[in-house]
matplotlib code that plots the C-alpha trace (Angstrom):
import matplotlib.pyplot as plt

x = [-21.2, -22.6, -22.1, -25.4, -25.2, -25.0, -27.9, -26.1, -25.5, -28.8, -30.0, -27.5, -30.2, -32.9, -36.0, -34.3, -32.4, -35.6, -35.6, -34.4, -32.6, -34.4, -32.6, -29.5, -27.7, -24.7, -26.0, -26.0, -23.1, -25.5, -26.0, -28.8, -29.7, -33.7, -36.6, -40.0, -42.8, -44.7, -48.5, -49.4, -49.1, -47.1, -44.4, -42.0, -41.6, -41.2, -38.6, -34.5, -31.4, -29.9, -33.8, -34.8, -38.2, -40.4, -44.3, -47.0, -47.2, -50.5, -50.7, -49.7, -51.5, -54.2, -50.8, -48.0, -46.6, -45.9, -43.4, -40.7, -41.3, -41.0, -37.7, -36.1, -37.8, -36.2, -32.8, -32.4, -33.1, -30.6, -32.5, -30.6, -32.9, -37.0, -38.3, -41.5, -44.0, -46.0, -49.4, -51.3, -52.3, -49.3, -48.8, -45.4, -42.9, -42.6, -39.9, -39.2, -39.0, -36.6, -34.3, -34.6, -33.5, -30.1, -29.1, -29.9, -27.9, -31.0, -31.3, -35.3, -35.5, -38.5, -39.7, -41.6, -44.9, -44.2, -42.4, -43.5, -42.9, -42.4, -40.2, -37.9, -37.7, -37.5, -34.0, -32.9, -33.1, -31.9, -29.0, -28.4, -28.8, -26.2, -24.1, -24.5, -23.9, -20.5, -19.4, -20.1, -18.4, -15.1, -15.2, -15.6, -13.1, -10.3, -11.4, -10.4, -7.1, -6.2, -7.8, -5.3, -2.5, -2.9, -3.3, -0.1, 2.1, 1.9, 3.2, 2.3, 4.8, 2.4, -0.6, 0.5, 1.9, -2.3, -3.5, -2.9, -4.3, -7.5, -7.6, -6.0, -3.5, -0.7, -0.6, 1.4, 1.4, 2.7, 3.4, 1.1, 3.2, 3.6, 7.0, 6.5, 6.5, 5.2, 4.4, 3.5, 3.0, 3.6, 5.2, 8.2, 7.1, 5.1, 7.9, 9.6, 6.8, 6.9, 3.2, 3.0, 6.8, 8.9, 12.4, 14.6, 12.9, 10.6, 7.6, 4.5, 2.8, -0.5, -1.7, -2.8, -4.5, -7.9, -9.5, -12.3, -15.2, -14.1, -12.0, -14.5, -15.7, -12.9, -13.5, -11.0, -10.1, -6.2, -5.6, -7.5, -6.1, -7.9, -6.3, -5.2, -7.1, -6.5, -8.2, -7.0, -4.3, -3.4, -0.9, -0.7, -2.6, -3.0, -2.9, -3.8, -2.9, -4.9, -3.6, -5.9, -9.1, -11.0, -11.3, -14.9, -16.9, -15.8, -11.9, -12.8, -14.6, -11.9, -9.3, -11.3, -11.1, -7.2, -6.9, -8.4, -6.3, -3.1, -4.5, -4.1, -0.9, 0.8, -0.6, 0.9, 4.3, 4.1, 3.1, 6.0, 8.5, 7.9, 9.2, 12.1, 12.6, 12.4, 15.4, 17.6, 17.1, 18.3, 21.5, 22.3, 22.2, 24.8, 26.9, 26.7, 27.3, 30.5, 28.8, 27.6, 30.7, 33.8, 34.2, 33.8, 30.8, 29.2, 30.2, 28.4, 25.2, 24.9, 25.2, 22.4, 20.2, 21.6, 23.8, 27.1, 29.9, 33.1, 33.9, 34.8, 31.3, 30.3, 27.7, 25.2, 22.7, 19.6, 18.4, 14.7, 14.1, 12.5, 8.7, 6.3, 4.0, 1.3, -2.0, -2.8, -3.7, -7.6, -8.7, -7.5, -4.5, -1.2, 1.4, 3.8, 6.1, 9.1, 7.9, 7.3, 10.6, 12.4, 10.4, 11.4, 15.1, 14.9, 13.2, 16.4, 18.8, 17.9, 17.8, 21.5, 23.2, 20.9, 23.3, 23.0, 22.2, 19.3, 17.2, 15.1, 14.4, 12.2, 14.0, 16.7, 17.6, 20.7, 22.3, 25.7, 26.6, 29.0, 31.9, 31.9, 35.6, 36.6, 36.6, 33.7, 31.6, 29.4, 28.8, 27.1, 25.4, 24.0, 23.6, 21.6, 19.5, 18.5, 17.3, 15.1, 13.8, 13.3, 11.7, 9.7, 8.1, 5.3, 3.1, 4.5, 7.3, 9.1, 12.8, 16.1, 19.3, 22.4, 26.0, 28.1, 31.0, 34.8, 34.9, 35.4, 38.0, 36.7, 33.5, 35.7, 35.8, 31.7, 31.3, 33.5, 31.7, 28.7, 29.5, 31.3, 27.7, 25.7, 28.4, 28.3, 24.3, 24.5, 26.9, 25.6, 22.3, 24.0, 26.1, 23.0, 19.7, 16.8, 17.9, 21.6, 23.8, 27.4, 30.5, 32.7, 35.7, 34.7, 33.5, 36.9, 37.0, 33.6, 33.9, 35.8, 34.0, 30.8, 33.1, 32.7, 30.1, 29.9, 27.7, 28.4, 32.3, 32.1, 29.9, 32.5, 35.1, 33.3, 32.9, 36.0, 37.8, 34.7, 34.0, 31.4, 31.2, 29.6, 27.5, 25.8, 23.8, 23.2, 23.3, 26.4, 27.9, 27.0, 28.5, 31.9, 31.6, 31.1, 34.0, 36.0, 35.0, 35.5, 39.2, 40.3, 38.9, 41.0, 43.7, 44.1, 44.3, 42.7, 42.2, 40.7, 38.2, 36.9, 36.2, 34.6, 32.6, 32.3, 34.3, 36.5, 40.4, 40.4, 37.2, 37.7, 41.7, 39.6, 37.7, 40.4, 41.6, 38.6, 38.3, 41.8, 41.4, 37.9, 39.8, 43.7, 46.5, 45.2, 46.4, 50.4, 49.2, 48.8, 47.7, 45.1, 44.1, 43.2, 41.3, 39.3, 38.7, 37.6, 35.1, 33.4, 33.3, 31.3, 29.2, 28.7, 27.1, 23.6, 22.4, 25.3, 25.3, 25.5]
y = [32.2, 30.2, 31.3, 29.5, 28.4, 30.6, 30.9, 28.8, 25.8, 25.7, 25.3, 21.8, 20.5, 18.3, 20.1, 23.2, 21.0, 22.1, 25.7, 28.3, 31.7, 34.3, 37.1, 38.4, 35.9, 37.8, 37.5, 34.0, 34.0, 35.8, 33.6, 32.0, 32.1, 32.1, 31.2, 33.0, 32.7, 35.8, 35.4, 38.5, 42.0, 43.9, 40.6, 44.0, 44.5, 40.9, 40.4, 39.8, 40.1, 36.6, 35.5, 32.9, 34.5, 32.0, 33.1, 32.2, 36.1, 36.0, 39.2, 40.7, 39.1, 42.3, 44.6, 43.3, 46.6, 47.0, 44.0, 46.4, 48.5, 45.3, 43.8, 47.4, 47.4, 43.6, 43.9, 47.2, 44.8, 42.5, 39.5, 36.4, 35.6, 35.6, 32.1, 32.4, 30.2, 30.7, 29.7, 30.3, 34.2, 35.4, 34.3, 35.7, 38.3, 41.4, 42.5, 45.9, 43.5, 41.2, 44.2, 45.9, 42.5, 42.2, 45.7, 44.8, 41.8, 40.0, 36.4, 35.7, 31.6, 30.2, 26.9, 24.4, 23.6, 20.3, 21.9, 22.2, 24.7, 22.5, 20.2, 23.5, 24.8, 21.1, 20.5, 23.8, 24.6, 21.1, 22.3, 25.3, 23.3, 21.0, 23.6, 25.6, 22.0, 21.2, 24.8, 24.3, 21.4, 22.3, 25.5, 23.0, 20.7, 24.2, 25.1, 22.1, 22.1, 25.5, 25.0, 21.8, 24.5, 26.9, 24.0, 22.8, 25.7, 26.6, 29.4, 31.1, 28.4, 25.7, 27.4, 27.9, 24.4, 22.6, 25.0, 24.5, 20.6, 22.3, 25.2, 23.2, 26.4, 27.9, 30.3, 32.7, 35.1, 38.8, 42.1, 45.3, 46.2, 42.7, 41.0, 37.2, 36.1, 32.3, 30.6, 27.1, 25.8, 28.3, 27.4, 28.1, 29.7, 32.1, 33.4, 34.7, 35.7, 40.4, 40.5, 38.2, 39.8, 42.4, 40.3, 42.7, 42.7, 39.7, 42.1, 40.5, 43.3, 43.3, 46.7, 44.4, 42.2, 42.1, 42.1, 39.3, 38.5, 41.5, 39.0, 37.4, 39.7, 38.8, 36.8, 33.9, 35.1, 33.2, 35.1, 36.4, 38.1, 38.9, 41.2, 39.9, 42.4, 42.6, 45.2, 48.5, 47.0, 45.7, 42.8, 42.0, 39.6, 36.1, 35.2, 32.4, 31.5, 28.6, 26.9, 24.3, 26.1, 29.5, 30.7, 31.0, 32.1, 29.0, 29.5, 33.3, 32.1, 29.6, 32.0, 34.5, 31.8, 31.4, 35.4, 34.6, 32.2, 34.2, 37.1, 34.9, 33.6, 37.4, 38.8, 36.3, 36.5, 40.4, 40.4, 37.9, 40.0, 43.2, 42.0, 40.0, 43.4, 45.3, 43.4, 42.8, 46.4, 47.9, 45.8, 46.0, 50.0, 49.5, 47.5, 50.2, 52.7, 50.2, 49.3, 45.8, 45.5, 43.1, 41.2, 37.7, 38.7, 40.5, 37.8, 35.0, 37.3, 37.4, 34.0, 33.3, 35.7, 34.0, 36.8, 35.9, 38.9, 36.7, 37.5, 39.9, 42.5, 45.8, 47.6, 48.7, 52.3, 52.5, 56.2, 57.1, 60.3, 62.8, 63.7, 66.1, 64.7, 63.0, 62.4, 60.1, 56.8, 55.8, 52.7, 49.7, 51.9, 49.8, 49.6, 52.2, 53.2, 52.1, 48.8, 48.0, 49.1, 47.4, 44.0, 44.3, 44.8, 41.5, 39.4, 40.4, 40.1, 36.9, 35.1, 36.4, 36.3, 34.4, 35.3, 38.9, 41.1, 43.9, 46.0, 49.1, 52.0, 55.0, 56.7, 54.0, 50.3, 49.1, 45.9, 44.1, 41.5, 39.3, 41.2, 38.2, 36.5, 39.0, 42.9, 43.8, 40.8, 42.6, 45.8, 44.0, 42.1, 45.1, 46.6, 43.9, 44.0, 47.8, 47.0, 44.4, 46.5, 49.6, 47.6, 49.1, 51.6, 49.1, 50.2, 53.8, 52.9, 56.2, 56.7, 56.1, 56.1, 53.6, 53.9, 50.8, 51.1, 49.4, 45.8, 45.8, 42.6, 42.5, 43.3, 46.8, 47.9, 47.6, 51.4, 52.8, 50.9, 51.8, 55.6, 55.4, 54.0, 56.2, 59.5, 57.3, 57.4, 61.2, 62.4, 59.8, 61.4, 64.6, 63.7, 61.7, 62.1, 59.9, 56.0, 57.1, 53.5, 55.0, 52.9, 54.6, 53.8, 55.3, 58.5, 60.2, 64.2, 64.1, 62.5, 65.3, 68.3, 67.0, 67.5, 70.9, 72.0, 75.7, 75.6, 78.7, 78.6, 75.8, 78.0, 80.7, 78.8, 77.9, 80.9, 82.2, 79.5, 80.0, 82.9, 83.5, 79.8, 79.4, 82.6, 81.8, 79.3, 80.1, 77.0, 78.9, 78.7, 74.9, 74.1, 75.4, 73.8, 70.6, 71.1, 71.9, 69.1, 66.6, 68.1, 67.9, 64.5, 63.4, 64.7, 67.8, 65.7, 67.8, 64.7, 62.4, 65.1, 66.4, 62.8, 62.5, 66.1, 65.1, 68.5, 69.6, 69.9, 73.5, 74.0, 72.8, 74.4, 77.8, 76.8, 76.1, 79.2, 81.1, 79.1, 80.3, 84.1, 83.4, 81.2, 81.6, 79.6, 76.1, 74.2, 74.9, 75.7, 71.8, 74.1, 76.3, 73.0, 70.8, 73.9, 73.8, 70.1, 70.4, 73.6, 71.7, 68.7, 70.9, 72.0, 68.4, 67.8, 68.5, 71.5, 73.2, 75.3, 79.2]
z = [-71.9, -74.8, -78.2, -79.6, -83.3, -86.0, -88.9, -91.2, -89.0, -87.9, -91.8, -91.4, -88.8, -90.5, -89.5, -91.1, -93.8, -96.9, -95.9, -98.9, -98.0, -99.9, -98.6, -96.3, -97.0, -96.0, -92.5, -92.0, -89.5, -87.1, -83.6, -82.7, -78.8, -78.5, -80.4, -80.8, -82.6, -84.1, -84.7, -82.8, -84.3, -81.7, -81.5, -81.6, -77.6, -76.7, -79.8, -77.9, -79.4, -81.2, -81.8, -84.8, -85.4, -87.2, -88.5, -90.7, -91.3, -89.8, -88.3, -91.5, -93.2, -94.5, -94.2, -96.5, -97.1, -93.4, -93.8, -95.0, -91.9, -89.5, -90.8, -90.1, -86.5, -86.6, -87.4, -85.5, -82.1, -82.9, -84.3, -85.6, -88.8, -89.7, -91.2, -92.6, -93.8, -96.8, -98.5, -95.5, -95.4, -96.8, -100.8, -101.3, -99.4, -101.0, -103.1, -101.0, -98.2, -99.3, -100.7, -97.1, -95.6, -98.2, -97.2, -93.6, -93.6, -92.2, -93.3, -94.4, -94.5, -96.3, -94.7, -96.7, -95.8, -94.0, -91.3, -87.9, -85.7, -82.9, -84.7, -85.3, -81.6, -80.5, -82.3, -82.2, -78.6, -78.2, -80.1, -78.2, -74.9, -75.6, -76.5, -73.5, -71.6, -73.8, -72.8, -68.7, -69.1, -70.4, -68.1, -65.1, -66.2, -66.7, -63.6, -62.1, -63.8, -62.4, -59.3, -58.4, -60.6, -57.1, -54.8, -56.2, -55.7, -59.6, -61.0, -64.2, -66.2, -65.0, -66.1, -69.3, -69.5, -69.1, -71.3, -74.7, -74.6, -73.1, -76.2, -78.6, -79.3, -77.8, -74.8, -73.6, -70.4, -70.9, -69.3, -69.9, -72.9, -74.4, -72.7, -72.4, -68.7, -70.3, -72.9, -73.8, -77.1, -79.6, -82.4, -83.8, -86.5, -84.7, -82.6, -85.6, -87.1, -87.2, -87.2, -84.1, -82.0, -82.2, -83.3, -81.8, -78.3, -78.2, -76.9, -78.3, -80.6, -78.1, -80.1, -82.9, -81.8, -79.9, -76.4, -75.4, -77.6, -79.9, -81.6, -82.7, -84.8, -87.3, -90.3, -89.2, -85.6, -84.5, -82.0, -78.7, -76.0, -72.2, -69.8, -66.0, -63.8, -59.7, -58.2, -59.7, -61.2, -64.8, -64.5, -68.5, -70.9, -70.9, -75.1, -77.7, -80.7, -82.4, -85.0, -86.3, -86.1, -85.3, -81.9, -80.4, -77.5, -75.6, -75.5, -74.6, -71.7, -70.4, -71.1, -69.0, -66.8, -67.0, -66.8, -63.4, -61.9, -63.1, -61.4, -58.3, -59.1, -60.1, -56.9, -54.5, -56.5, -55.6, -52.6, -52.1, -54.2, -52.1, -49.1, -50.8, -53.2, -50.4, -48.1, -51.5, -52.6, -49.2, -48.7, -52.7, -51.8, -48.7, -50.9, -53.8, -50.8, -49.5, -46.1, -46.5, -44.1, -45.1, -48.5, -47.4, -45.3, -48.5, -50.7, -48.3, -48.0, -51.6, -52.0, -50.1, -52.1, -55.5, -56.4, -57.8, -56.5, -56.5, -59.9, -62.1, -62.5, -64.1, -62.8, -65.3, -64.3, -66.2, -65.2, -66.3, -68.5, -65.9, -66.7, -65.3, -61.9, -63.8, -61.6, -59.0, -61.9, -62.5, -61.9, -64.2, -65.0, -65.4, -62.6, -61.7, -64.6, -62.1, -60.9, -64.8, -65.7, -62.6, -64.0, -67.2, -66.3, -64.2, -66.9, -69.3, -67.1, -65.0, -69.1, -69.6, -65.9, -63.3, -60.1, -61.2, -58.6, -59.7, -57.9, -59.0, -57.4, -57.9, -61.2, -61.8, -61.7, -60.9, -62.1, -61.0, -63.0, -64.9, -67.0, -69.5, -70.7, -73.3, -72.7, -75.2, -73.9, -71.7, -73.6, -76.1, -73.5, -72.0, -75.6, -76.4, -72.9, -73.4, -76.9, -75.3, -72.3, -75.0, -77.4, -79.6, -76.9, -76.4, -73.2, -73.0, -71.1, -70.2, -72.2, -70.3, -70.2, -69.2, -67.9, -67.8, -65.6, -65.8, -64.9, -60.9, -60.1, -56.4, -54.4, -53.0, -56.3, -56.7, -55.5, -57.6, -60.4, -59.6, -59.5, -62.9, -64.2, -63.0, -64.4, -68.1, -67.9, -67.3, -69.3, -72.3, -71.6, -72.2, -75.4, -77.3, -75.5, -74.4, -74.6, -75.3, -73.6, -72.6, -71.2, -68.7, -70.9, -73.7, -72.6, -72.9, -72.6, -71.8, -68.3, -67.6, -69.2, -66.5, -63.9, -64.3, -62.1, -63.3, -66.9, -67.2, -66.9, -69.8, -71.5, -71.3, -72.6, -75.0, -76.7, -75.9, -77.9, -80.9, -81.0, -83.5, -84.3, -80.9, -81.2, -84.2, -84.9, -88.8, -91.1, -92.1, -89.2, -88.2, -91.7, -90.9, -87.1, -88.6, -91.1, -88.4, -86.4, -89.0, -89.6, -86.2, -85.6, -89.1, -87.4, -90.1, -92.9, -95.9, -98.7, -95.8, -94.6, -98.2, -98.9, -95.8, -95.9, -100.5, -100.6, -103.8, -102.1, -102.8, -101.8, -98.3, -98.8, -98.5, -95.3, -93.6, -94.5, -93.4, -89.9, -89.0, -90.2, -87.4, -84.9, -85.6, -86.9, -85.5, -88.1, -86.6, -83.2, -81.1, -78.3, -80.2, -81.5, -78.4, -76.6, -80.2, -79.6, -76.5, -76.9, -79.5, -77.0, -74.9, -77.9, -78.1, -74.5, -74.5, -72.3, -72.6, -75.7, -75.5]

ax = plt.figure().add_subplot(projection="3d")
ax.plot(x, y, z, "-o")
ax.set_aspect("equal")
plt.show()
């Protein structure tokens, strides 16, 4: 609990304040914790880690050269420093032994002959006492803080708001993978800083920065990071970030202390959650499905969940990539993939549209919310939302993919948004991949080529209109797909697509030539043409190439 005092403030204290450091001097950030006193010769079993060994080097005093051998044995148990006192039976410390100690990192502090042993343990267990009673007291007065935070009701806003006056930084509560759930003091500056957040998403970067005491271990530790553990479960970190001054054992402990109480606090808001998830989830589902019954009923049910239906909405699908069964998770795992995703969709969302209505489900969350006053308004919003949910791939959330449906005027129309969602997060899956974002308006041909339910019809087609351009898949033959591609899309205009493709005129004069002696005269033929745009449409939806 207490760190002690380290080697080199304990030479500040006046019964130390003569002694000379003869060697390891690079060690004298090493913590004191106990005192001992060697005048026996086998001191060696009773010696602890974080000791200030002090001696007369009696018991070595007809064996000097075994002094090399004993500050190995020393510094391989974790001892603080050796102070020796000379003149009695030992002249002078030998020179193998102070090398030894250098290399060691052991400090060796010569005391003068007017010190007294007892004068040293007197003031420096004195020290260490006060220490160790500053410490208990500033853990008893956080607890008391967070104590009267549950007794109040708190949530994890108000314990982040007493904080920072009792650590004298700024804190901040976070998921598993970094998303800020609270924060309270933290400067301006650190928000922006890219070492500190990802800019695009706002996840804290958690992978840099250390757990507990292992801070420490830093030459000028700022920030310190403990996890919030419940049982099995891993509810995120609770963070500082001092500004004025290094962090030490003490703020560990009390943020250990905080990690606690927000254990508390993220468990009841759960255990709360579940049952509300639960009852919003299953009537959001019957009004996806159109059976939350009439529109004014639906409307005045949502109202008194704090969803907002009675305006114009779009529906927004965020389907999870599938992935293998994984096994049953070990213990201090983090939460289910899909309760992490669901909570990091509602963190987004409630910051952009608080009467949004959002629930998640096992592969997909589905949001209804605001269309916004201009046509493109809410595609960026949700543009904007996935980048924050993806992030940077901070906790190994799984990849998705999102569908964004037309705007529905009326609470009717809310099923037949929410299908056109979930078909724009398909077929965009199809098109562009993992995290693809599609909007049912813009999905053209496309929405119709996955109506299709035969792959193998499309795939016929396909080749049927090809022919050996959907055989092959030489880098030939993708060269001369993409030309044609690039031609149709420019609507066969040759100057526009050599610019485009950095062709010479004639050069892409004699492809053209050479796709219609493979495909036939498309360049006169509108019909020839639009089954050639379309079979390359279908070349263009993932999954479905020969």
């Amino acid at each position: 609990m207490a760190r002690g005092l380290t080697v080199a403030d304990a030479l500040s204290l006046s019964s130390l304040s003569g002694a000379e450091v003869v060697a390891g001097a690079a060690g004298l950030d090493r913590v004191i914790q106990r005192l001992n006193v060697m005048e026996v010769p086998d001191i060696l079993p009773w010696v602890k880690p974080d000791e200030l060994l002090l001696t007369t080097g009696y018991p070595l005093r007809n064996t000097p050269q075994d002094m090399v051998r004993l500050v190995r044995d020393l510094a391989e148990r974790g001892l603080a420093a050796v102070a020796v006192k000379l003149g009695r039976y030992v002249d002078e410390l030998p020179g193998e032994m102070l090398r030894a100690a250098d290399e060691l990192r052991l400090p060796i502090l010569l005391l003068g002959d007017e010190v007294a042993f007892d004068d040293v343990l007197n003031q420096l267990l004195t020290d260490i006492l006060n220490r160790q009673a500053a410490t208990l007291a500033r853990s008893e007065e956080v607890h008391r803080v967070l104590v009267n935070v549950i007794l109040a009701g708190g949530g994890l806003a108000a314990i982040t708001n007493e904080l920072p006056a009792l650590l004298d930084g700024g804190v901040m509560v976070t998921t598993p993978d970094g998303r800020v759930l609270a924060r309270s003091g933290v400067s301006e500056e650190v928000l922006r800083d890219p070492h500190h957040f990802d800019l695009t998403s706002g996840r804290f970067h958690m992978e840099r920065f250390k757990h507990g005491v292992r801070a420490l271990d830093d030459d000028d530790p700022r920030v310190v990071q403990v996890p919030i553990l419940a049982g099995n479960l891993d509810h995120g970190r609770i963070v500082l970030i001092s500004h004025e001054r290094p962090i030490d054992h003490t703020d560990v402990h009390v943020l250990e202390r905080a990690a606690a109480t927000a254990a508390l606090v993220i468990t009841k808001d759960l255990a709360v959650a579940a049952v509300e998830g639960k009852y919003q989830g299953d009537f959001l589902r019957d009004l996806l499905a159109g059976r939350a019954g009439d529109p004014e009923h639906a409307v005045r049910h949502c109202a008194t969940l704090g969803w907002d239906i009675d305006r114009p909405l779009v529906v927004v699908v965020a389907e999870m990539d599938p992935e293998p069964a994984s096994p049953v998770p070990a213990a201090g795992d983090l939460r289910p993939v899909h309760e992490r995703f669901a909570s990091a969709w509602t963190m987004v969302v409630r910051e952009r549209d608080p009467k949004a209505a959002i629930a998640g489900y096992s592969q997909e969350v589905v949001v209804v919310m605001g269309a916004g006053s201009s046509g493109s308004d809410h595609a960026r919003t949700v543009r904007s939302m996935v980048a924050q949910v993806s992030g940077d791939g901070g906790g190994g959330r799984r990849p998705f993919a999102t569908g964004v449906s037309r705007v529905a005027a009326s609470p009717e129309e809310i099923p037949t948004a929410y299908e056109q969602a979930k078909q724009a997060a398909r077929v965009g899956r199809q098109m562009h991949g993992s995290g693809a974002v599609a909007d049912f308006d813009d999905l053209g041909v496309f929405r119709l080529i996955s109506l299709v339910p035969d792959s193998a019809e499309l795939r016929a087609f396909m080749t049927e209109t090809l022919g050996d351009l959907a055989e092959r898949g030489d880098a030939e033959t993708e060269d001369l797909r993409t030309t044609l591609e690039v031609l149709l899309d420019n609507n066969l205009n040759v100057a526009e697509t050599a610019r485009l493709l950095h062709f010479h005129y004639n050069t892409l004069r004699y492809r053209i030539g050479k796709l219609e002696r493979m495909l036939g005269p498309f360049t006169t033929d509108p019909h020839l043409r639009l089954n050639l745009m379309v079979a390359l449409r279908v070349i263009r939806m993932r999954g479905l190439r020969p």
